[in-house]
N, CA, C and O atoms as a GROMACS GRO file, in nm:
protein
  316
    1UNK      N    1   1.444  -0.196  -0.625
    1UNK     CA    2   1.510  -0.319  -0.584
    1UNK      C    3   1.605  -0.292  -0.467
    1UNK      O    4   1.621  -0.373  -0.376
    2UNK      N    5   1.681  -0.152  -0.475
    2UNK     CA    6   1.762  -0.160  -0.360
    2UNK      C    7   1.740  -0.125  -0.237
    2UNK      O    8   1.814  -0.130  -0.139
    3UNK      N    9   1.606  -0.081  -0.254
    3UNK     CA   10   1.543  -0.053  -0.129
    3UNK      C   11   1.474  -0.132  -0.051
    3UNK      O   12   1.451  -0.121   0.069
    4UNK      N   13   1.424  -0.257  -0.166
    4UNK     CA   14   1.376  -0.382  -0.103
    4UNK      C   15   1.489  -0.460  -0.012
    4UNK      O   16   1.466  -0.509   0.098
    5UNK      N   17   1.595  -0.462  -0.069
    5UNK     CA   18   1.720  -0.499  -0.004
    5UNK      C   19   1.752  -0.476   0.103
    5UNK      O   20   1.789  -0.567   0.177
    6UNK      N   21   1.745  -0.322   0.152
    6UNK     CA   22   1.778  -0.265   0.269
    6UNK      C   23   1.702  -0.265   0.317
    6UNK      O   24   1.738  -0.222   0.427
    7UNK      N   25   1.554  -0.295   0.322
    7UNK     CA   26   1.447  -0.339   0.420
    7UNK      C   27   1.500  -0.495   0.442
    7UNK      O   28   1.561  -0.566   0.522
    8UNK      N   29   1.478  -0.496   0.401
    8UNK     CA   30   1.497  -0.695   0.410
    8UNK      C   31   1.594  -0.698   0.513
    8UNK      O   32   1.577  -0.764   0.616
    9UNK      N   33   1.734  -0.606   0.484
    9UNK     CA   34   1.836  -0.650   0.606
    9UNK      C   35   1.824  -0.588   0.738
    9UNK      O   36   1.873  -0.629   0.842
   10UNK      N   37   1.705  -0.412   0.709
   10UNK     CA   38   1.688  -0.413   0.835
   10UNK      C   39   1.552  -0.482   0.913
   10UNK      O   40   1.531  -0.466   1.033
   11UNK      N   41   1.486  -0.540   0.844
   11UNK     CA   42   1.390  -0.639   0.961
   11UNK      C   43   1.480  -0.736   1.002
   11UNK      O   44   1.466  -0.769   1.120
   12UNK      N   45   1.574  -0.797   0.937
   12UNK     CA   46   1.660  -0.923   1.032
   12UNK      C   47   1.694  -0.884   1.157
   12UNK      O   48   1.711  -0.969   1.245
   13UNK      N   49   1.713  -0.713   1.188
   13UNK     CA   50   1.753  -0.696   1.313
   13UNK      C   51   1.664  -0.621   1.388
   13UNK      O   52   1.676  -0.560   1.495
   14UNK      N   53   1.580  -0.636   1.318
   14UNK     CA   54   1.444  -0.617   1.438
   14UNK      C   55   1.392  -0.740   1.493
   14UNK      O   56   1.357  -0.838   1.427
   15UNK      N   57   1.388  -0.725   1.650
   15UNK     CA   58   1.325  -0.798   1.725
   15UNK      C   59   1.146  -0.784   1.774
   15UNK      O   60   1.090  -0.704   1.849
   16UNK      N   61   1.092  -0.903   1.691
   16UNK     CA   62   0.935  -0.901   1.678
   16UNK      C   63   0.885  -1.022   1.820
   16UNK      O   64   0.785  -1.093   1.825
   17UNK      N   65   0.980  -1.010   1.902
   17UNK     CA   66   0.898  -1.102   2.029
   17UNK      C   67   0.828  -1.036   2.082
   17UNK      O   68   0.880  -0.932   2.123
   18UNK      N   69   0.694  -1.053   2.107
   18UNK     CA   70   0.614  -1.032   2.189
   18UNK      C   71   0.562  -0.873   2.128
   18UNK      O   72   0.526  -0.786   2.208
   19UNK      N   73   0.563  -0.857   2.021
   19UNK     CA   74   0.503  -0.729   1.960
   19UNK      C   75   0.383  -0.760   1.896
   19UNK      O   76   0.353  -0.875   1.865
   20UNK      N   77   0.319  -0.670   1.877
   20UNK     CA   78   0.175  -0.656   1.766
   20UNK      C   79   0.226  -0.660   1.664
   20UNK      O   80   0.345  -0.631   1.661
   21UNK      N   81   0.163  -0.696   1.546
   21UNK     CA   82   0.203  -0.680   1.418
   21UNK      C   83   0.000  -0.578   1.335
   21UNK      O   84  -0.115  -0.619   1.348
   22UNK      N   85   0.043  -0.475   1.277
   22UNK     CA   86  -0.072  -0.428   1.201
   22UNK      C   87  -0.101  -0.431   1.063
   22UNK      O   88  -0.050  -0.360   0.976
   23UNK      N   89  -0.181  -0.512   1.052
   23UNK     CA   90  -0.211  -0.512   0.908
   23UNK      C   91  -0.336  -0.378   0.826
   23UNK      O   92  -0.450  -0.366   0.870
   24UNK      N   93  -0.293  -0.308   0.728
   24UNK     CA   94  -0.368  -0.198   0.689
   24UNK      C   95  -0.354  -0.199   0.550
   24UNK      O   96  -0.248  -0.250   0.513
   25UNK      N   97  -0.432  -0.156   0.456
   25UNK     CA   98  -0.446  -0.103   0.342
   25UNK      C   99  -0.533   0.012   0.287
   25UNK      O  100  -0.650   0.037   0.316
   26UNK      N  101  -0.446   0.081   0.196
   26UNK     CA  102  -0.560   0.236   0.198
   26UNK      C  103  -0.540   0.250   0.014
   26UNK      O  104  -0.471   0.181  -0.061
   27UNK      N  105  -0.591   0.317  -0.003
   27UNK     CA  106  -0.586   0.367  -0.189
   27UNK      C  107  -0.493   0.457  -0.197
   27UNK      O  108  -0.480   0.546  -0.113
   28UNK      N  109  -0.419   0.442  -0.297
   28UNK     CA  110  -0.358   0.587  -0.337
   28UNK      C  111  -0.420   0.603  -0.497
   28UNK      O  112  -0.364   0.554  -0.596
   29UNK      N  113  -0.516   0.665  -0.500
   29UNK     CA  114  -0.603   0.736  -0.601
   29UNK      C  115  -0.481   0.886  -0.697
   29UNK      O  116  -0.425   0.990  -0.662
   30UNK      N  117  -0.497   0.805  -0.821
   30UNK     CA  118  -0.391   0.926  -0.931
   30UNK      C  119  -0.510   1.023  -1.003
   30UNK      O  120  -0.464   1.118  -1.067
   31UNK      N  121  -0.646   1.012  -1.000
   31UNK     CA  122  -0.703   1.148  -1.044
   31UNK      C  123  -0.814   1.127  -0.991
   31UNK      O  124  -0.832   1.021  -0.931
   32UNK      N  125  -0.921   1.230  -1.001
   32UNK     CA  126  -1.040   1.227  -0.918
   32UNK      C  127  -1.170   1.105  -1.006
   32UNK      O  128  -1.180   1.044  -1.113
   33UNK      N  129  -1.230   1.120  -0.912
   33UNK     CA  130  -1.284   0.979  -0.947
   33UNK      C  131  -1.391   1.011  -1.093
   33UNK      O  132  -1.463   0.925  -1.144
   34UNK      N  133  -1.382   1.114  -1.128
   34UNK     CA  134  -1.522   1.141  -1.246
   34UNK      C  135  -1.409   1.131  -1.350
   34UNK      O  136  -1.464   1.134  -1.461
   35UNK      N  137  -1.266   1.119  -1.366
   35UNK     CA  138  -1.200   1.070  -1.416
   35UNK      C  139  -1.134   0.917  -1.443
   35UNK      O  140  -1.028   0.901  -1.504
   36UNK      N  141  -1.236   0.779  -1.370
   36UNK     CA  142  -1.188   0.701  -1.372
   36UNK      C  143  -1.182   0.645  -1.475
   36UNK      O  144  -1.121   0.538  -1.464
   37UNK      N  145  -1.227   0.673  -1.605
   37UNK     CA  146  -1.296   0.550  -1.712
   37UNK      C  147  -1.180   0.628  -1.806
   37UNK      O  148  -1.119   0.580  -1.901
   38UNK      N  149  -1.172   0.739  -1.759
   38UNK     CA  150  -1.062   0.860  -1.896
   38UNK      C  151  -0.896   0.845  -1.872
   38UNK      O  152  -0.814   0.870  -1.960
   39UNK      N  153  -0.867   0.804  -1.752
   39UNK     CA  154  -0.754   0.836  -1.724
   39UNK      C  155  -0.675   0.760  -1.815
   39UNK      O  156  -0.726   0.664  -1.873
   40UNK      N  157  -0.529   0.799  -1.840
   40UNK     CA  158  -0.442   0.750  -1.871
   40UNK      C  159  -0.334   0.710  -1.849
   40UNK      O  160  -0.268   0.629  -1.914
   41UNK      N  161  -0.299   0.786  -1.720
   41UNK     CA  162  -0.159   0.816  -1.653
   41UNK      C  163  -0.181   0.637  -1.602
   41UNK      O  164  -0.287   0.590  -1.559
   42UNK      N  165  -0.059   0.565  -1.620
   42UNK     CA  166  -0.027   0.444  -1.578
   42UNK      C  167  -0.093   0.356  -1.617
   42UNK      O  168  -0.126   0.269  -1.536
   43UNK      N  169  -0.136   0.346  -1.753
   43UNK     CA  170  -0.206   0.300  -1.788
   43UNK      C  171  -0.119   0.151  -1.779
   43UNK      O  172   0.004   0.147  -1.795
   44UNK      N  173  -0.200   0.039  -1.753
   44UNK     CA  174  -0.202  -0.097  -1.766
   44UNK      C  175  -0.113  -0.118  -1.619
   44UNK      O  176  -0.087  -0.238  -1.606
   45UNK      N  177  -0.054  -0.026  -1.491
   45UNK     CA  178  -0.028  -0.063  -1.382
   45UNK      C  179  -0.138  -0.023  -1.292
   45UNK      O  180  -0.172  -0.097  -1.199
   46UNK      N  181  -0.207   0.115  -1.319
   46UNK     CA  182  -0.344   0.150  -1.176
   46UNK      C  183  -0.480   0.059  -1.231
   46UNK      O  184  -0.468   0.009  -1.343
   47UNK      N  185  -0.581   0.042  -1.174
   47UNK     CA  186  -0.695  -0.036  -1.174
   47UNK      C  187  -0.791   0.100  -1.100
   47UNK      O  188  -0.770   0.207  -1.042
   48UNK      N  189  -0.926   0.002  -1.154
   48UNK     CA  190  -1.020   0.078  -1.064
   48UNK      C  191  -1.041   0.005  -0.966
   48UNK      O  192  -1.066  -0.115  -0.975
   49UNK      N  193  -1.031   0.086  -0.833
   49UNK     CA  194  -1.059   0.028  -0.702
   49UNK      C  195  -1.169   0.059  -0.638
   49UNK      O  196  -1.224   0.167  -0.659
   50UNK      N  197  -1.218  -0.031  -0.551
   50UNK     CA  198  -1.328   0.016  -0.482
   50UNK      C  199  -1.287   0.060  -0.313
   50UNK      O  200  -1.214  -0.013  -0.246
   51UNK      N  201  -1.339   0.172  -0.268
   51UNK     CA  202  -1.315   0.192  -0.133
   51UNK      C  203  -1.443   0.191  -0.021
   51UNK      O  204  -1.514   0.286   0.012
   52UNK      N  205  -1.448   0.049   0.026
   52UNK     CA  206  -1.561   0.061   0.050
   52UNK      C  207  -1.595   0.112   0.195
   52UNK      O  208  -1.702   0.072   0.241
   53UNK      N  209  -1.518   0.194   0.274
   53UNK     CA  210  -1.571   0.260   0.395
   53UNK      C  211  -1.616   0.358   0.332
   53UNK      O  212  -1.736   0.368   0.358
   54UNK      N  213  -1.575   0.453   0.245
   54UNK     CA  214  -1.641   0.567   0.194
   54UNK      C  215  -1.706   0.531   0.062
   54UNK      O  216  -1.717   0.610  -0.032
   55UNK      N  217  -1.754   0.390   0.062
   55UNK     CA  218  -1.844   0.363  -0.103
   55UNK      C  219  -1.790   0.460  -0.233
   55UNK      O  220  -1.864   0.511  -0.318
   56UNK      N  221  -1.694   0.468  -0.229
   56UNK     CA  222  -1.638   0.528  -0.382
   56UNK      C  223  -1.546   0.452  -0.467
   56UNK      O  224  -1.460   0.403  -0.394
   57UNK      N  225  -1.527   0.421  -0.584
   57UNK     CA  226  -1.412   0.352  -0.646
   57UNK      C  227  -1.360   0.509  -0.720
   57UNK      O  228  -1.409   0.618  -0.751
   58UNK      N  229  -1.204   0.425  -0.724
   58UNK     CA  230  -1.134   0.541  -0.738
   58UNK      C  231  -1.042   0.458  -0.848
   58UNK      O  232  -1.093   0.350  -0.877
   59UNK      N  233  -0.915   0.489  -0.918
   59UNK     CA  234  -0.830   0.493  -1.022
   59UNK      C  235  -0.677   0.554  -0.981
   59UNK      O  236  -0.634   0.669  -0.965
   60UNK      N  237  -0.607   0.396  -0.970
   60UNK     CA  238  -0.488   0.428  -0.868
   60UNK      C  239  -0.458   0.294  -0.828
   60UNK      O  240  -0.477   0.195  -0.899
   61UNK      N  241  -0.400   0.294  -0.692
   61UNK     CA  242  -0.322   0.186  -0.669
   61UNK      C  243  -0.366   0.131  -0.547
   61UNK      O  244  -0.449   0.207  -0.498
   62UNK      N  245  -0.348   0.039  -0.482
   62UNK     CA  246  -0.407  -0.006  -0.319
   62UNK      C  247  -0.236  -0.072  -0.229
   62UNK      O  248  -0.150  -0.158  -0.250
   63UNK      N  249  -0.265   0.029  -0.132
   63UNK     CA  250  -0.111  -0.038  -0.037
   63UNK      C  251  -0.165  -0.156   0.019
   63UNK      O  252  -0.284  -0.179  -0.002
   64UNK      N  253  -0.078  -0.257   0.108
   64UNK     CA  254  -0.085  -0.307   0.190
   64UNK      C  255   0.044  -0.286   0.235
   64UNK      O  256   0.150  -0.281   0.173
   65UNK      N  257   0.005  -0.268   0.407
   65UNK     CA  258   0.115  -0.235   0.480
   65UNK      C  259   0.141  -0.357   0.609
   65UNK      O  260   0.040  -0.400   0.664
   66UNK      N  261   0.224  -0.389   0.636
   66UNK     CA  262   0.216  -0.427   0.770
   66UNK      C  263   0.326  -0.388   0.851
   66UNK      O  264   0.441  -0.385   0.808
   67UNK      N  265   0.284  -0.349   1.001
   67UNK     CA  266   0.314  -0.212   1.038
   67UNK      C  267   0.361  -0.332   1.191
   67UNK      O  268   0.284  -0.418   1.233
   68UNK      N  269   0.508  -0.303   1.252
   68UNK     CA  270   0.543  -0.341   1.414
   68UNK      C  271   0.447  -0.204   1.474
   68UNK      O  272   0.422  -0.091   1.430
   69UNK      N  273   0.401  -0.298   1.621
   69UNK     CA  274   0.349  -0.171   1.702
   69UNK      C  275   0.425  -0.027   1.742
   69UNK      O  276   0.371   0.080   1.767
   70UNK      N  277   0.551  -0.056   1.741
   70UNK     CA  278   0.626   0.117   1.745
   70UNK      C  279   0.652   0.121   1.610
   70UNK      O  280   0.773   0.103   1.591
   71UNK      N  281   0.571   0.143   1.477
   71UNK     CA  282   0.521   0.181   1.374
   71UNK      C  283   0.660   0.180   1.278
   71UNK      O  284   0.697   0.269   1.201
   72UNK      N  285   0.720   0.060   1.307
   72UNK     CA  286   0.819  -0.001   1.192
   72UNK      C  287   0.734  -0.072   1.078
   72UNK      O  288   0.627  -0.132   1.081
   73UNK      N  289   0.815  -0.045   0.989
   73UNK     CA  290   0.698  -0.096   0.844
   73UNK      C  291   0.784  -0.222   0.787
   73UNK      O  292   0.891  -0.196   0.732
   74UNK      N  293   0.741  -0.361   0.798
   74UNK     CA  294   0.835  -0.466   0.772
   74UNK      C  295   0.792  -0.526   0.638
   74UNK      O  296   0.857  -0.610   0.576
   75UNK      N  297   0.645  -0.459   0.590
   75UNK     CA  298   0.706  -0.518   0.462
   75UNK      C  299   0.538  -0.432   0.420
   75UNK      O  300   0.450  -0.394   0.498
   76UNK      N  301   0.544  -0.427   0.302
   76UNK     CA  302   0.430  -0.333   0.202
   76UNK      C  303   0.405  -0.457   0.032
   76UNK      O  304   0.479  -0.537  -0.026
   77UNK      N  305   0.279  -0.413   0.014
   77UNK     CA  306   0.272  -0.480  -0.128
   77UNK      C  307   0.191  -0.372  -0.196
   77UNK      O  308   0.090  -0.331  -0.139
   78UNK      N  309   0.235  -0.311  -0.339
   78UNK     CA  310   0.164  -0.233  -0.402
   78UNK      C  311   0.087  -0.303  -0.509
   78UNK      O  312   0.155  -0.374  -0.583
   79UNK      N  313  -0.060  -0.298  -0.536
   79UNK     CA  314  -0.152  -0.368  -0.623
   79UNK      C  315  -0.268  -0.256  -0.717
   79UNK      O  316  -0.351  -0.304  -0.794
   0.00000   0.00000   0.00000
């Protein structure tokens, strides 16, 4: 929570005129994938995900990031 806070007050003083904004999401995978059906660690917060540039589902979490073009991070969602 308090870190959500201190993001929050520092995007107010970032200036987003005339910048890119990047949207990205990647896996963060908690054990290897022949472990997806066994795992336990986090149980009822990780899911099985699918990654589909490299066709694998994995067991773990998925970021979303969105990223200013000089690679300020203004806000993330973990799923």
């Amino acid at each position: 929570q308090l870190i959500y806070q201190i993001r929050q007050e520092m995007n107010k003083k970032v200036d987003l005129n005339g910048q890119f904004l990047i949207i990205d999401s990647f896996p963060v995978p908690v054990c290897q994938p022949i472990r997806n059906y066994r795992a336990k660690i986090f149980g009822g917060y990780a899911n099985i995900g699918y990654k589909a540039t490299k066709k694998i589902y994995f067991y773990g979490f998925k970021v979303h990031v969105i990223v200013s073009d000089d690679g300020y991070i203004l806000d993330y969602v973990v799923t």
